[in-house]
N, C-alpha and C positions, 0 to 999 in steps of 0.2 A: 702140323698145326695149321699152316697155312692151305694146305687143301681140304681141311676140315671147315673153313671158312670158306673157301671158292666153290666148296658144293655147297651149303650151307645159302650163301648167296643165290647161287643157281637157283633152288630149290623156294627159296624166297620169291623169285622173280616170277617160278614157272609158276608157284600159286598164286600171286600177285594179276596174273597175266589169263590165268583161272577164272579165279574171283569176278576183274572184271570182264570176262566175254558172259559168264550168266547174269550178271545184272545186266549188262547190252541185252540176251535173249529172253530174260523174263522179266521186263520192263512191261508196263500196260502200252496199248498202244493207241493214240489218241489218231483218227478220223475225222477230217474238216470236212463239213458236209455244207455243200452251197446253200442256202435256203434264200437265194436269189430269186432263181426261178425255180421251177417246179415242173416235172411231167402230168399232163393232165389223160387220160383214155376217155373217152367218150363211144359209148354205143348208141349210135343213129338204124331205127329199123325205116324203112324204106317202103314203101307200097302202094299201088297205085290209086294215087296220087299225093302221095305226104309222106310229111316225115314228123318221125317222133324219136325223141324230143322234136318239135320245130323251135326251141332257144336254149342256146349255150352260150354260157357266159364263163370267162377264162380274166387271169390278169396280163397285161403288159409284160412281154420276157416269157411267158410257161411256154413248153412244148408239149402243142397240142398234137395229141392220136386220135383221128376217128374212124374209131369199125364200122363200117356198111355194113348191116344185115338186113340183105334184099331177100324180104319173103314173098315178093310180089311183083310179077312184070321183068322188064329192063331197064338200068337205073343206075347212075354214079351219084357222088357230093362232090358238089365244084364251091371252092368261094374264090374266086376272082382277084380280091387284093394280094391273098398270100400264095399265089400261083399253086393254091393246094387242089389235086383232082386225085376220085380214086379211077380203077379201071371202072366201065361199064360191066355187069355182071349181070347175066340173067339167073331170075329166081329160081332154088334157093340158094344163094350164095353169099360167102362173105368176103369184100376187100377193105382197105386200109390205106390211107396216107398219113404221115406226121407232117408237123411244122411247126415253125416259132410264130407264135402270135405278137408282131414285135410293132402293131402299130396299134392306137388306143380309136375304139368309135365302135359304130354300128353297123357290119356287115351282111349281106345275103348270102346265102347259102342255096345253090338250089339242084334243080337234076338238069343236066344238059342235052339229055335224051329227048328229040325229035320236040315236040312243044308240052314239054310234061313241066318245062319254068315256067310258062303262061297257060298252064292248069290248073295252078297253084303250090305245085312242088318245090315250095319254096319254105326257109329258115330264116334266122336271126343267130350270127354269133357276134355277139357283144365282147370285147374287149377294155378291159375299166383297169385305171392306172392299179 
């Protein structure tokens, strides 16, 4: 009688021990998603002499990406505050830099290539709280 209970037990515990490992595995599973900041992608084409867009505007905190797509000439995107630079690429090519745009105001963006800044090769990326 008494080992009729000590399996009986057992048998309790293994189902017990059952039970709860599927509700552990088919629990919904909840995903905290920062809505902090944000990744931004930006396509910037390039050609001589401009860019387009020539104004990007981002918030304080996002993590900006900008694709260079040089259809024309020899050409990077530099902006200077955020020590962001792509490679220089000759056309047709595409490069890329990220960063945090982590200060707020009005920045230039321009090509660093030979006097293609003071040809007017130049942007606006605005950063607003």
């Amino acid at each position: 009688c008494s080992l009729v209970i000590i399996i009986v037990i057992i048998v309790l515990i293994i189902l017990g021990a059952l039970a709860y490992w599927w509700a552990v595995v088919s629990a919904p599973r909840v995903t905290l998603i920062d809505e902090s900041t944000s990744e931004k992608t930006f396509t910037v084409t390039a050609k001589n002499f401009s860019f387009s867009p020539s104004e990007i505007k981002v918030k304080k905190g996002d993590k900006v990406k900008i694709v260079l797509n040089n259809t024309e000439g020899f050409h990077d995107w530099t902006v200077d505050e955020f020590n962001a630079k792509t490679s220089q690429v000759q056309a047709p090519a595409k490069t890329e830099v990220e960063f945090v745009a982590d200060k707020i105001g009005t920045f230039e963006f321009y090509c660093s290539v030979g006097e293609h800044r003071q040809k007017g090769m130049v942007g606006k990326l605005i950063v607003e709280e």
